[in-house]
N, CA, C and O atoms as CSV, one atom per row, in Angstrom:
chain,resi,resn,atom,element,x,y,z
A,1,UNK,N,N,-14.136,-41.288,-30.661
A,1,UNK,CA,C,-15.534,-40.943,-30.812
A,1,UNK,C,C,-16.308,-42.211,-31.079
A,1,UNK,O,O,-15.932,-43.123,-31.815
A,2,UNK,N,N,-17.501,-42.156,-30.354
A,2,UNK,CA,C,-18.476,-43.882,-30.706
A,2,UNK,C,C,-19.310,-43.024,-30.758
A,2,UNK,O,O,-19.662,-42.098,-30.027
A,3,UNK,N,N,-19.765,-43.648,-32.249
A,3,UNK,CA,C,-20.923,-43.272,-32.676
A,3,UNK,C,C,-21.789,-44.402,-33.298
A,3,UNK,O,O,-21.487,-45.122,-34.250
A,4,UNK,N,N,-23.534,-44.409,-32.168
A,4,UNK,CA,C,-23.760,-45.610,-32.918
A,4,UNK,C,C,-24.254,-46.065,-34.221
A,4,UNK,O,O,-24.826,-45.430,-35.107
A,5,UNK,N,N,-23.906,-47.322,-34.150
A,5,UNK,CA,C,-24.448,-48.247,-35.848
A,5,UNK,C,C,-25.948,-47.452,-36.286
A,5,UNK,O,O,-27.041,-47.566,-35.733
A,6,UNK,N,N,-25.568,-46.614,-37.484
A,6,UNK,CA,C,-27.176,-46.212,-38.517
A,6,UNK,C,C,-27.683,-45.257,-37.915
A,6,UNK,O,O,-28.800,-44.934,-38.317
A,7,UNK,N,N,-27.092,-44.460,-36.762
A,7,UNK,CA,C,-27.045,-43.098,-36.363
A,7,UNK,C,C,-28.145,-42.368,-37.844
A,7,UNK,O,O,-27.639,-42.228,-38.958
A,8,UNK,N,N,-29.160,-42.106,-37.652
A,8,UNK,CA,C,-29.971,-40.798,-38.330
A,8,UNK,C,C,-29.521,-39.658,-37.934
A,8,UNK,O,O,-29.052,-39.258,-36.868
A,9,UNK,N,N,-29.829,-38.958,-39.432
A,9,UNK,CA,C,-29.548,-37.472,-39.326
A,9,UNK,C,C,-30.489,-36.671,-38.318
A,9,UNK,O,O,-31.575,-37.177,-38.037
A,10,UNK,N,N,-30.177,-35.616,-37.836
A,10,UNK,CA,C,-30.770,-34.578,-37.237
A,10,UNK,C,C,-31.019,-33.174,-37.460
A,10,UNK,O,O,-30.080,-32.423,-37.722
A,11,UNK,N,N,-32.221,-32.751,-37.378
A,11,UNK,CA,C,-32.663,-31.713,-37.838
A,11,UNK,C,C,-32.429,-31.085,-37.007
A,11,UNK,O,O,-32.930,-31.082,-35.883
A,12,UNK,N,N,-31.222,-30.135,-37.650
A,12,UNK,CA,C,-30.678,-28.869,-36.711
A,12,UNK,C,C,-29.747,-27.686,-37.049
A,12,UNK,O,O,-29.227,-27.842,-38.154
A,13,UNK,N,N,-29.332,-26.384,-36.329
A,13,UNK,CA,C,-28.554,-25.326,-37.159
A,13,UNK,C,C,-27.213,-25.932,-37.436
A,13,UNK,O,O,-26.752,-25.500,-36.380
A,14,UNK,N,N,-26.560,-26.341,-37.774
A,14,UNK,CA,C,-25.402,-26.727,-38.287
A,14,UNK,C,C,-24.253,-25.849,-37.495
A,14,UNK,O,O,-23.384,-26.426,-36.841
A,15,UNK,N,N,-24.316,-24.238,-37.611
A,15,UNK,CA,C,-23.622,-24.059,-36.835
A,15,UNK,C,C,-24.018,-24.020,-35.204
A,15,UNK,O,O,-23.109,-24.232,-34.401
A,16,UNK,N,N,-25.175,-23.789,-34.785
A,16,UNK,CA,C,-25.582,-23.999,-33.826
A,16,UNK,C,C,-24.979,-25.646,-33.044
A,16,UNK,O,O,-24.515,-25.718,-31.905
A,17,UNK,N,N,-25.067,-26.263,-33.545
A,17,UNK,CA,C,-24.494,-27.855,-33.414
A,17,UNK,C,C,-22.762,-27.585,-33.045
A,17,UNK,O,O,-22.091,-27.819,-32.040
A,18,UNK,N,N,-22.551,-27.186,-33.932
A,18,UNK,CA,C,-21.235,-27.169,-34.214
A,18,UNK,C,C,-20.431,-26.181,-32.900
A,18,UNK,O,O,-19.375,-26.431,-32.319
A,19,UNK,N,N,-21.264,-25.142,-32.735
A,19,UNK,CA,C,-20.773,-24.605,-31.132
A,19,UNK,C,C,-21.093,-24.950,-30.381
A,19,UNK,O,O,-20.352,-24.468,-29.525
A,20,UNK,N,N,-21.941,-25.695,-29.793
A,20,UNK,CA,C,-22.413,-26.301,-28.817
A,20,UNK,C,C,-20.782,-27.518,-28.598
A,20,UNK,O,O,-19.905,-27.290,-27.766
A,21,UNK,N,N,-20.771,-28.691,-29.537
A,21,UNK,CA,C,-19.937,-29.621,-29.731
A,21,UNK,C,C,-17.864,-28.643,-29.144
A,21,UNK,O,O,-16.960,-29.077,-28.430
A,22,UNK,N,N,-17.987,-27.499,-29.817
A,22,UNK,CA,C,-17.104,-26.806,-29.654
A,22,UNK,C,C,-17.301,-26.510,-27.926
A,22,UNK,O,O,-16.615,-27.220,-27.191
A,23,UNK,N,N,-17.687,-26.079,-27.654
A,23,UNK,CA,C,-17.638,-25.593,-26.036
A,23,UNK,C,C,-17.310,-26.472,-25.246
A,23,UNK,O,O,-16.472,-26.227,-24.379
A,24,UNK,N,N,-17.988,-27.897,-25.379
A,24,UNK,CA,C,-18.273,-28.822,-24.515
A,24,UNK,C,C,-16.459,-29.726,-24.679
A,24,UNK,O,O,-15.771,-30.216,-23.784
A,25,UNK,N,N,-16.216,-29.642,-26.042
A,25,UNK,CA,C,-14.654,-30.358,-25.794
A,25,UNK,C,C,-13.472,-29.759,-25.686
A,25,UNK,O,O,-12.316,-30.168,-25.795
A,26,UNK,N,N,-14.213,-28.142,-25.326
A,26,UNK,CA,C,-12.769,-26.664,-25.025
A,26,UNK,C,C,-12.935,-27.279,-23.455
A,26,UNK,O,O,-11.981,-27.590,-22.742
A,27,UNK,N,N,-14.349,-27.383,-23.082
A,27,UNK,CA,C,-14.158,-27.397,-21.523
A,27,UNK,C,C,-13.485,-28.629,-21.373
A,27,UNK,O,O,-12.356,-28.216,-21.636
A,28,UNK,N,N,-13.341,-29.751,-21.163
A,28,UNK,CA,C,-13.021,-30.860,-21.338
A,28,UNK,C,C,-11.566,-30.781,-21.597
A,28,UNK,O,O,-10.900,-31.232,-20.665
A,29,UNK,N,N,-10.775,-30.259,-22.771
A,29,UNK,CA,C,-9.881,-29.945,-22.487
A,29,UNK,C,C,-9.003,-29.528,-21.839
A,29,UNK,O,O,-7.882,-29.919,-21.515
A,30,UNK,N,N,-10.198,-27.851,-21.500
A,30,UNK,CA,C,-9.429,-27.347,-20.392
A,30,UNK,C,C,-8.764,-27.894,-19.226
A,30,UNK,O,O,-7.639,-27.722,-18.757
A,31,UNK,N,N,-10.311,-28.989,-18.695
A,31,UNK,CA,C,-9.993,-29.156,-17.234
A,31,UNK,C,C,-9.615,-30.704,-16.796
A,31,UNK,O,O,-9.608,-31.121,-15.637
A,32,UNK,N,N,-9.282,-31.506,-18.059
A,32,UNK,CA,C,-8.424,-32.168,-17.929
A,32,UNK,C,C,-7.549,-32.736,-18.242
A,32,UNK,O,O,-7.379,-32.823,-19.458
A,33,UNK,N,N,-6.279,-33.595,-17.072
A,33,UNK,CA,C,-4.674,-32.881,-16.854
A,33,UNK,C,C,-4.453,-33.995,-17.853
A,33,UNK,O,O,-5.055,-35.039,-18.105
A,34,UNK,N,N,-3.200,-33.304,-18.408
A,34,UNK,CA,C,-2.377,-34.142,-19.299
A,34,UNK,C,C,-2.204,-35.581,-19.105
A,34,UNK,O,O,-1.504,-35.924,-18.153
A,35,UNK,N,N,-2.906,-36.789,-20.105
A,35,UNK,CA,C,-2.759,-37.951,-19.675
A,35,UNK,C,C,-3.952,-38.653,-19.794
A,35,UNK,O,O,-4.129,-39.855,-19.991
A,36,UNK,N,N,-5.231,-37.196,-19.561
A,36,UNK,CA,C,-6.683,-38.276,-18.868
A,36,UNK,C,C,-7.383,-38.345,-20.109
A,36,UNK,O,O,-6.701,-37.771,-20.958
A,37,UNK,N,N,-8.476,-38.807,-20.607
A,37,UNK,CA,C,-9.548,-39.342,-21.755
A,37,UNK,C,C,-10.724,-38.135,-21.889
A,37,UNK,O,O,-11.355,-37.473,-21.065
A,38,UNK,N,N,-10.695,-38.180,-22.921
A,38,UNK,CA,C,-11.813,-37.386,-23.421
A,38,UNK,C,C,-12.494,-38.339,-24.566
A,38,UNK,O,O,-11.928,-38.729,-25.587
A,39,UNK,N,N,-13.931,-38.644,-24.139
A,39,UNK,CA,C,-14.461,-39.191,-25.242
A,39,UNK,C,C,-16.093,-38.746,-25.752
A,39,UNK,O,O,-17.001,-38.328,-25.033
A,40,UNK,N,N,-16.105,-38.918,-26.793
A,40,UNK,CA,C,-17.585,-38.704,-27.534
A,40,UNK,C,C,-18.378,-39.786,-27.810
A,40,UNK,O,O,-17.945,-40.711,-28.496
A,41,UNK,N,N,-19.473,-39.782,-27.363
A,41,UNK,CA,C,-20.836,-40.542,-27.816
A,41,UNK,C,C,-21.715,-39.922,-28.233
A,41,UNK,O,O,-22.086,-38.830,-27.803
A,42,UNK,N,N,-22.401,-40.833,-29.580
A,42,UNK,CA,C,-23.278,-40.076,-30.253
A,42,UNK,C,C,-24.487,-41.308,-29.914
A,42,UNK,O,O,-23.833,-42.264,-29.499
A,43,UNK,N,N,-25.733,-41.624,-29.918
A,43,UNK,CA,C,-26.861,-42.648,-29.998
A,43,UNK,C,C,-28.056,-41.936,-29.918
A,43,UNK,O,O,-28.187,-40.731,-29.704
A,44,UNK,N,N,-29.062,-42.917,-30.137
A,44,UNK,CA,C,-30.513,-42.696,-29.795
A,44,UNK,C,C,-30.725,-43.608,-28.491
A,44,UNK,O,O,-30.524,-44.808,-28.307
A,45,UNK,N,N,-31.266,-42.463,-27.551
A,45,UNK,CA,C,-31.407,-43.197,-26.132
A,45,UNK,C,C,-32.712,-43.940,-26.338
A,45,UNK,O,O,-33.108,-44.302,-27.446
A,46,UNK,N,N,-33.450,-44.173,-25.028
A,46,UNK,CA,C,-34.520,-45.166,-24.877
A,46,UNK,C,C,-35.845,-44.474,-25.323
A,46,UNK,O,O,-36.800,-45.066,-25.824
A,47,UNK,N,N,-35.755,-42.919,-25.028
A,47,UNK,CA,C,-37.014,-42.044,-25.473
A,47,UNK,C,C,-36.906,-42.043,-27.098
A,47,UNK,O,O,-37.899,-41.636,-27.701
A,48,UNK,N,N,-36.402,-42.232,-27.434
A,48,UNK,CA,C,-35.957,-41.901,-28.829
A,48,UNK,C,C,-35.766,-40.911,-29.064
A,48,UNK,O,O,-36.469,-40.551,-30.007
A,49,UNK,N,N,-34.743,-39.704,-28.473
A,49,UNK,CA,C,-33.979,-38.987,-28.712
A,49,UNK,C,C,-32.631,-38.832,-29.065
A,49,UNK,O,O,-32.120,-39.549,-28.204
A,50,UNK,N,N,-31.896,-38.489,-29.590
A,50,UNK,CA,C,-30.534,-38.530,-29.554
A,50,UNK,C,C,-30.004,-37.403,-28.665
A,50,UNK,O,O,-30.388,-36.261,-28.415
A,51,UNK,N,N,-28.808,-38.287,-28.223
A,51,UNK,CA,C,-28.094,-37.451,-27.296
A,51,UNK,C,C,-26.442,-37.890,-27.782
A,51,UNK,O,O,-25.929,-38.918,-28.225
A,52,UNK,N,N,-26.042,-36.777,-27.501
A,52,UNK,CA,C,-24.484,-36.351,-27.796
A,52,UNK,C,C,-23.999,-35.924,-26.345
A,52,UNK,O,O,-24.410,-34.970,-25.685
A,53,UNK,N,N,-22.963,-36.917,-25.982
A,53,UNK,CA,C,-22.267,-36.376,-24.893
A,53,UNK,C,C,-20.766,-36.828,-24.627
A,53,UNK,O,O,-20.154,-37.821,-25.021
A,54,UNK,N,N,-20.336,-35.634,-23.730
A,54,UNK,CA,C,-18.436,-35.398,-23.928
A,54,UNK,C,C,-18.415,-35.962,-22.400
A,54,UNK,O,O,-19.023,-35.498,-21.436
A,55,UNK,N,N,-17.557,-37.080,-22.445
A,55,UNK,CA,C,-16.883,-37.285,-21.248
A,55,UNK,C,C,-15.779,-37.720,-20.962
A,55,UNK,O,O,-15.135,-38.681,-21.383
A,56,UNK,N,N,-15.480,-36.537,-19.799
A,56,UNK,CA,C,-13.642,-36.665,-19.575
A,56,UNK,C,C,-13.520,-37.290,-18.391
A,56,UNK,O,O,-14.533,-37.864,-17.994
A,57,UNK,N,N,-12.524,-37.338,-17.695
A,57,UNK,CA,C,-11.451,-37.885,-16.488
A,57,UNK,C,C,-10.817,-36.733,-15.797
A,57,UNK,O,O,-9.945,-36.861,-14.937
A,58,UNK,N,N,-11.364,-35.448,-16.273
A,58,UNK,CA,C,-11.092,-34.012,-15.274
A,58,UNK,C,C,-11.305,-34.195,-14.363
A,58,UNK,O,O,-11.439,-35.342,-13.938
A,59,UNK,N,N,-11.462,-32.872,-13.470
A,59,UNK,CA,C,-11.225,-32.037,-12.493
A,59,UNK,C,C,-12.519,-32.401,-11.658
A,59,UNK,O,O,-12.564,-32.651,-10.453
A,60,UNK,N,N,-13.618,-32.372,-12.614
A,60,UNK,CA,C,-14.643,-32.946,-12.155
A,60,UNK,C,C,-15.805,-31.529,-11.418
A,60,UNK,O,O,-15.306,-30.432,-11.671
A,61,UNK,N,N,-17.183,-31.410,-10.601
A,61,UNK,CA,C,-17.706,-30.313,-10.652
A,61,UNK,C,C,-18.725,-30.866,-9.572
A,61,UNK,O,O,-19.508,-31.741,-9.942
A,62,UNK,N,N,-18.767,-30.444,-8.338
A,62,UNK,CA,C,-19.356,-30.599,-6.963
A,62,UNK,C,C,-21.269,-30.015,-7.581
A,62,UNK,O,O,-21.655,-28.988,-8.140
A,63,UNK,N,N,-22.100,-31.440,-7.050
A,63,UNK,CA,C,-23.433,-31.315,-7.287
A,63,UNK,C,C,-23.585,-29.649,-7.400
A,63,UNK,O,O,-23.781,-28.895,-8.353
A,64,UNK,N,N,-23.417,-29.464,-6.108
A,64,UNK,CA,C,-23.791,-27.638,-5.871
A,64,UNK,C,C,-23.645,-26.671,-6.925
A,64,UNK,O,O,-24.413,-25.799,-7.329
A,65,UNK,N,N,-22.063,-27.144,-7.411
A,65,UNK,CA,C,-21.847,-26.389,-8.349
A,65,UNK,C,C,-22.535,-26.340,-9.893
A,65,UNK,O,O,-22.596,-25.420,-10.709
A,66,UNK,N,N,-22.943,-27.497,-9.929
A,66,UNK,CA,C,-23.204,-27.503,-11.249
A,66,UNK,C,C,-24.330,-26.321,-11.563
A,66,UNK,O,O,-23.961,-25.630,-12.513
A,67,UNK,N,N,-25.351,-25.995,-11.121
A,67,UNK,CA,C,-26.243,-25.017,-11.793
A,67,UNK,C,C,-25.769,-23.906,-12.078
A,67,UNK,O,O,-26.024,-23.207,-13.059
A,68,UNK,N,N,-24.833,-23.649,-10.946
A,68,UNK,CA,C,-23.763,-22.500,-11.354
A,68,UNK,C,C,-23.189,-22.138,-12.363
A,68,UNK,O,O,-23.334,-21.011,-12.837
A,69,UNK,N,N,-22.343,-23.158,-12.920
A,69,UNK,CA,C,-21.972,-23.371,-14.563
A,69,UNK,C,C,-22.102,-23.347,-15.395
A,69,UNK,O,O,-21.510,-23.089,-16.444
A,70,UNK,N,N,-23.764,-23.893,-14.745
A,70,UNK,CA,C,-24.892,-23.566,-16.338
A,70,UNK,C,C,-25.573,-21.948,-16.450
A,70,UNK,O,O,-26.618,-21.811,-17.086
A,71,UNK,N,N,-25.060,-21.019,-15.941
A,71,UNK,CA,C,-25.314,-19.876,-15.760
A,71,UNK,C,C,-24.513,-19.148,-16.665
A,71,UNK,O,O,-23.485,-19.736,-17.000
A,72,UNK,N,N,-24.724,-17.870,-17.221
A,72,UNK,CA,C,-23.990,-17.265,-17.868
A,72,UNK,C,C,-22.980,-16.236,-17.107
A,72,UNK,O,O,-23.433,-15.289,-16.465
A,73,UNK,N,N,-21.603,-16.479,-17.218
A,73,UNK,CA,C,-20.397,-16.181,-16.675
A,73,UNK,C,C,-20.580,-16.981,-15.283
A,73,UNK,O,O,-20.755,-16.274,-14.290
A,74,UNK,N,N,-20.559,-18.388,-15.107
A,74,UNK,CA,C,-20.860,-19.058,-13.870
A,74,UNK,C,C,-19.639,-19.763,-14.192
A,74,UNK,O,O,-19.483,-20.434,-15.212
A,75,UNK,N,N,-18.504,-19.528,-12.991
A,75,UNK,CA,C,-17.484,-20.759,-12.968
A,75,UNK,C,C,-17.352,-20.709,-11.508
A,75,UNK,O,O,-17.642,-19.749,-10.795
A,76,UNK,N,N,-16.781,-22.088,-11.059
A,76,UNK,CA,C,-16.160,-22.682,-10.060
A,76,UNK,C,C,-14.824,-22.528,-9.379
A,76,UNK,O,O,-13.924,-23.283,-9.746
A,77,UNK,N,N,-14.559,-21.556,-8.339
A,77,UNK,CA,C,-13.084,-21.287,-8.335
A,77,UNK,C,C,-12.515,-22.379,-7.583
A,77,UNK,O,O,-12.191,-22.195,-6.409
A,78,UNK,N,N,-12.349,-23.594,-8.193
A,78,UNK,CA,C,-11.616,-24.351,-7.724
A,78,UNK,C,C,-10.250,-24.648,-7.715
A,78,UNK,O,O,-9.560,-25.372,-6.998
A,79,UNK,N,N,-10.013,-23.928,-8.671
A,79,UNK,CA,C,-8.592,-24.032,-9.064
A,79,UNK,C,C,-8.309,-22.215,-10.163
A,79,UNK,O,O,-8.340,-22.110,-11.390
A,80,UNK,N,N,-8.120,-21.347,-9.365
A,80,UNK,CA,C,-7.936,-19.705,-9.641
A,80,UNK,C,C,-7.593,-19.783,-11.216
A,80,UNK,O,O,-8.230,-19.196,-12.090
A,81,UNK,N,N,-6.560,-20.548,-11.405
A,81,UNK,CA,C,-5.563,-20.018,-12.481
A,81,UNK,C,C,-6.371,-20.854,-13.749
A,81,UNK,O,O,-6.448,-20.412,-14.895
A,82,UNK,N,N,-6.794,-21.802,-13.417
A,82,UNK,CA,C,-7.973,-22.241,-14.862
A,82,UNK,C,C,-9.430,-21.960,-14.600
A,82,UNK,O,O,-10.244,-22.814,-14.951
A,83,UNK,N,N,-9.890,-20.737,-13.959
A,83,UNK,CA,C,-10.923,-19.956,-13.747
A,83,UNK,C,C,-10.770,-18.703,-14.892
A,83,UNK,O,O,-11.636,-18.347,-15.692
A,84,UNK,N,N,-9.420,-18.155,-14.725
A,84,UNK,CA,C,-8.867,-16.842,-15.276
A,84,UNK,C,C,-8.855,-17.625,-17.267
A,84,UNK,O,O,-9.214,-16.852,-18.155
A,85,UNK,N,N,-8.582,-18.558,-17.516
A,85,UNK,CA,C,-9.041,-18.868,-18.657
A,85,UNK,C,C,-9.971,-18.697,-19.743
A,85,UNK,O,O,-9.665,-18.463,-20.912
A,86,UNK,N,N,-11.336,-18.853,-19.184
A,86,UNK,CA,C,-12.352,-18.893,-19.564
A,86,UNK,C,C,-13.316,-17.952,-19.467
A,86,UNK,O,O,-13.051,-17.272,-18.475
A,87,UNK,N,N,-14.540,-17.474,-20.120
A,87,UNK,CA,C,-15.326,-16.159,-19.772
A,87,UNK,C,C,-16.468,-17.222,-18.521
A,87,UNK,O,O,-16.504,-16.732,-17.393
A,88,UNK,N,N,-16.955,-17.986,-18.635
A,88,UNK,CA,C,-17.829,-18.720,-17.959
A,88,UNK,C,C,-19.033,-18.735,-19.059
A,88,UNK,O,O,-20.183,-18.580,-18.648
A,89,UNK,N,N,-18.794,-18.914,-20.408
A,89,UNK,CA,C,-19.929,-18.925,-21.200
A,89,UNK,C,C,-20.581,-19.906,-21.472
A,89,UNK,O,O,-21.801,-20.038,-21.371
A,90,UNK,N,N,-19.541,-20.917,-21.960
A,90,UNK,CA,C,-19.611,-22.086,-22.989
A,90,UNK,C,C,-20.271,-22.874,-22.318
A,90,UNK,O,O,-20.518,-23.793,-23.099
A,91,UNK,N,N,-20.879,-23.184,-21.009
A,91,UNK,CA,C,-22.211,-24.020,-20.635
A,91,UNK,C,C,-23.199,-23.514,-20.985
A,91,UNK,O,O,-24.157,-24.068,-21.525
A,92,UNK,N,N,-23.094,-22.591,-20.759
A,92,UNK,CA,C,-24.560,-21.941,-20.512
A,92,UNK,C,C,-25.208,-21.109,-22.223
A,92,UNK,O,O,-26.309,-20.623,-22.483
A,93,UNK,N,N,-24.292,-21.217,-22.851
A,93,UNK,CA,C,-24.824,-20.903,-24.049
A,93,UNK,C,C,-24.730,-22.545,-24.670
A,93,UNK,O,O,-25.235,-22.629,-25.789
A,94,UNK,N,N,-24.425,-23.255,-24.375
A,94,UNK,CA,C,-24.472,-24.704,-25.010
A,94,UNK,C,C,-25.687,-25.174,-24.902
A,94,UNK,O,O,-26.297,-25.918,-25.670
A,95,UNK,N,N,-26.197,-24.429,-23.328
A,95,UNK,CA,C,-27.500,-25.274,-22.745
A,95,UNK,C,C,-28.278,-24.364,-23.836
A,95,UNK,O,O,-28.971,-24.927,-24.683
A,96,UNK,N,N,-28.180,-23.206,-23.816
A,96,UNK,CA,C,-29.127,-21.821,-24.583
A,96,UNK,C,C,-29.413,-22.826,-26.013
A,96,UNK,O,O,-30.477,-23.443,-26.040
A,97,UNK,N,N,-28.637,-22.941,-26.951
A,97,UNK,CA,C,-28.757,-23.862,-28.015
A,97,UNK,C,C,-29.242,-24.786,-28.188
A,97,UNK,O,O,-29.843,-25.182,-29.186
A,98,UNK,N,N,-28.921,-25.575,-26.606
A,98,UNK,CA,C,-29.676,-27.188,-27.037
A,98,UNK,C,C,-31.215,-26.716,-26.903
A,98,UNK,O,O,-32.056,-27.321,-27.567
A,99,UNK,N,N,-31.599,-25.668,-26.073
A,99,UNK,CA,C,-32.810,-25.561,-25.560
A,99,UNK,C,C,-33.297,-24.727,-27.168
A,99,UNK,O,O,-34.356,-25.291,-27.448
A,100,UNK,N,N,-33.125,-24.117,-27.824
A,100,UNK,CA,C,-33.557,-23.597,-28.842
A,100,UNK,C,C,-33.911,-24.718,-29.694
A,100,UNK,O,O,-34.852,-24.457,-30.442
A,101,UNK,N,N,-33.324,-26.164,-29.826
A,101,UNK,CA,C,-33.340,-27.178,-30.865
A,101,UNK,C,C,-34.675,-27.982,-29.999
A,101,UNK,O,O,-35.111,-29.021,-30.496
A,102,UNK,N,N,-35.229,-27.502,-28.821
A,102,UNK,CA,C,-36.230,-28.242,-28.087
A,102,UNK,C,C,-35.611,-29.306,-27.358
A,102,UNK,O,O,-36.103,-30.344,-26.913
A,103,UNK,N,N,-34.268,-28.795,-27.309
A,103,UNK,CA,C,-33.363,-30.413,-26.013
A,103,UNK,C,C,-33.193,-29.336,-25.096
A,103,UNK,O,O,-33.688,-28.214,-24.988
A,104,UNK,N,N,-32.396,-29.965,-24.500
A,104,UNK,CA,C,-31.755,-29.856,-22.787
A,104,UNK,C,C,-30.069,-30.300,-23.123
A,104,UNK,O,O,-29.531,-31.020,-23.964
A,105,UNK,N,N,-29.532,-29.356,-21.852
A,105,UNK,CA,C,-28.449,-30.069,-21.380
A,105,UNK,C,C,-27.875,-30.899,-19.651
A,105,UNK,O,O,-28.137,-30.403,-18.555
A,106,UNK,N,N,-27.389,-31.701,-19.780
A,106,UNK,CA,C,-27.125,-32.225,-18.472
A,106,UNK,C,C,-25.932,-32.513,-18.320
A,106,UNK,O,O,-25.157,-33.021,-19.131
A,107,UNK,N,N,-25.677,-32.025,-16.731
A,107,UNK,CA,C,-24.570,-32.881,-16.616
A,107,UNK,C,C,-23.909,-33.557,-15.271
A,107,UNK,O,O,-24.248,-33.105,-14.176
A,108,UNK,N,N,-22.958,-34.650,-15.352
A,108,UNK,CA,C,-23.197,-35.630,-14.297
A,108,UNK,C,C,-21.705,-35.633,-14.413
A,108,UNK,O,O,-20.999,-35.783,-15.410
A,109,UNK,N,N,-21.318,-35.385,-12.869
A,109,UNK,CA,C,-19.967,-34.799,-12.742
A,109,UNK,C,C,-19.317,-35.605,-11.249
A,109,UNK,O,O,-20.164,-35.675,-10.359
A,110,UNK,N,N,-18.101,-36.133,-10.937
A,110,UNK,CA,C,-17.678,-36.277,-9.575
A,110,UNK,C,C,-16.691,-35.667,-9.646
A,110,UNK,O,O,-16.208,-35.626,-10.778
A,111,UNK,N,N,-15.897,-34.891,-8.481
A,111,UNK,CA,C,-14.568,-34.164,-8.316
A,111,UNK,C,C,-13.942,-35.170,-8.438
A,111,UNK,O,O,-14.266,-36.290,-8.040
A,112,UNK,N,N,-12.684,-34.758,-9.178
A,112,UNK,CA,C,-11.974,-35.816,-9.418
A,112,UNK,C,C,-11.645,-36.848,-10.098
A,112,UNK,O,O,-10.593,-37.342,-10.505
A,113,UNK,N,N,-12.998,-37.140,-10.157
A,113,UNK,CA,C,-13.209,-38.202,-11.489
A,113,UNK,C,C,-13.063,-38.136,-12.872
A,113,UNK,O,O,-12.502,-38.790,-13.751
A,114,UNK,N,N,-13.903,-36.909,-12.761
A,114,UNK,CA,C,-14.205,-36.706,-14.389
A,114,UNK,C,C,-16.191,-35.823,-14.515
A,114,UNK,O,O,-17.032,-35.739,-13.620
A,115,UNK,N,N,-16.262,-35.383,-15.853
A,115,UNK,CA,C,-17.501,-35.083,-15.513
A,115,UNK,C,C,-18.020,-35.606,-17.219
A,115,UNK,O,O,-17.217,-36.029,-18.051
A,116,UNK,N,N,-19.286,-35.477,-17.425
A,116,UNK,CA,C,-19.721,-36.174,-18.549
A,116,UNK,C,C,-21.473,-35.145,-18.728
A,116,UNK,O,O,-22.529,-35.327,-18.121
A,117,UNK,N,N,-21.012,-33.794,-20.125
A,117,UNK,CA,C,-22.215,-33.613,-20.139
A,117,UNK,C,C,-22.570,-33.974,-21.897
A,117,UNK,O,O,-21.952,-33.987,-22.962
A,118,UNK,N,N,-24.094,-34.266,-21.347
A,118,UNK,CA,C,-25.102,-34.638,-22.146
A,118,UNK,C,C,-25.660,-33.428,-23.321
A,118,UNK,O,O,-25.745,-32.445,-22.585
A,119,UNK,N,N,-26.002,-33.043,-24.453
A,119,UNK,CA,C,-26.777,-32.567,-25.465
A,119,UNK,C,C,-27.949,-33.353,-25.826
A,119,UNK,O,O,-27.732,-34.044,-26.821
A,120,UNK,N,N,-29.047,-33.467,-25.374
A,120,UNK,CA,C,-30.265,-34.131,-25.998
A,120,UNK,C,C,-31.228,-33.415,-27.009
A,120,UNK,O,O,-31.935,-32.437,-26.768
A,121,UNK,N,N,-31.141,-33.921,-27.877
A,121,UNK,CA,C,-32.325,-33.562,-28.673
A,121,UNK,C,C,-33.783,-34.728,-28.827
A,121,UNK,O,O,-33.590,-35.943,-28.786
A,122,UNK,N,N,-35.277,-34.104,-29.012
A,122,UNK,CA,C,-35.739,-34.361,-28.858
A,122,UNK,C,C,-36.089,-35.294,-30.402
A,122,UNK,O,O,-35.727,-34.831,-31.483
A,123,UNK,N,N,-36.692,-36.386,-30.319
A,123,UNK,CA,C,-37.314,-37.450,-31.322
A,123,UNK,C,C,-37.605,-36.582,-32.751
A,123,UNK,O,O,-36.944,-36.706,-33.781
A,124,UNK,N,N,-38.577,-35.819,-32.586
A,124,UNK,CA,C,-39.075,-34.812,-33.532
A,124,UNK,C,C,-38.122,-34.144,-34.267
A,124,UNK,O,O,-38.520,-33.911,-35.409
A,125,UNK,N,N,-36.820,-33.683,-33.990
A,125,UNK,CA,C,-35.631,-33.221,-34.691
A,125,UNK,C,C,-34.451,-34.209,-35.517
A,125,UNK,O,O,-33.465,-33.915,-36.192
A,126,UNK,N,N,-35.116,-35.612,-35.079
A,126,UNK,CA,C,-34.614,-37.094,-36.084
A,126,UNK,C,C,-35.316,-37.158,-37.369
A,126,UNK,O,O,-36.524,-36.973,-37.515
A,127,UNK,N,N,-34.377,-37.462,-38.387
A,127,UNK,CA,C,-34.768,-37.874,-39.725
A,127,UNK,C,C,-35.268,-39.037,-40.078
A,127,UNK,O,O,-34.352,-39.710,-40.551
A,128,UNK,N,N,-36.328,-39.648,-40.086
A,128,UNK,CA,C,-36.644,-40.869,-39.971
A,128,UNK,C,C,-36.057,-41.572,-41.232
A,128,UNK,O,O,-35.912,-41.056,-42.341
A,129,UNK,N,N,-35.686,-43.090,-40.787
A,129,UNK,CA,C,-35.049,-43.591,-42.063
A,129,UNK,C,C,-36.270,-43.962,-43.216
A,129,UNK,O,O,-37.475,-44.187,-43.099
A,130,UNK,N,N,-35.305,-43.908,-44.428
A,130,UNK,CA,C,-36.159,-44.075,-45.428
A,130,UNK,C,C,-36.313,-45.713,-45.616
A,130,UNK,O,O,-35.473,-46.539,-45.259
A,131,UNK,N,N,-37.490,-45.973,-46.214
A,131,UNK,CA,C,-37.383,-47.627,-46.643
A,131,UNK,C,C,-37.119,-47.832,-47.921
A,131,UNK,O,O,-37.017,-48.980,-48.354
């Protein structure tokens, strides 16, 4: 996990956070094979938001597909037998959450490669540091 230097707190549901973070490294797990990387980044991007995002070395998720995913019960039958796994929730209620905290979710995927999604929250949900 990299998380950056003096990272501020964020104003947010705790468990809401906490399932979101949960979904995103079940999927990740799931879909990739014994051997490949799963990693976490935490920072404040250039807008001054923070964003939290999981990226693996999976299976990976064809442009097309992706909106699909982000749908509720939306999966990819790319592979039958790790389709039958899952309900098709955990995107699409991840996105449901981030969007309740006033973020978004994204995600940026190649077959094969690996895919890498994003949790952004918006500036306004940062704790500004104290002096």
């Amino acid at each position: 996990m990299i998380v950056a230097d003096g990272l501020p707190d964020l104003v947010a549901d705790a468990r809401y956070l906490k399932q979101i973070l949960i979904n995103l490294l079940a999927n990740s797990v799931k879909f990739t094979p014994a051997g490949g990387n799963i990693d976490i980044h935490a920072n404040i991007d250039t807008d001054g938001c923070m964003s939290i995002s999981v990226k693996d070395t999976g299976i990976g998720i064809t442009a097309a597909d992706i909106s699909r995913v982000l749908e509720p019960f939306g999966q990819v039958l790319t592979n039958p037998t790790l389709a039958q796994e899952g309900t098709g929730l955990g995107l699409s209620l991840s996105k449901r959450l981030t969007e309740l905290h006033a973020g978004g979710l994204s995600i940026e995927s190649t077959p094969g490669v690996g895919t890498t999604v994003t949790a952004q929250f918006p500036a306004s949900r940062i704790v500004p540091p104290t002096v």
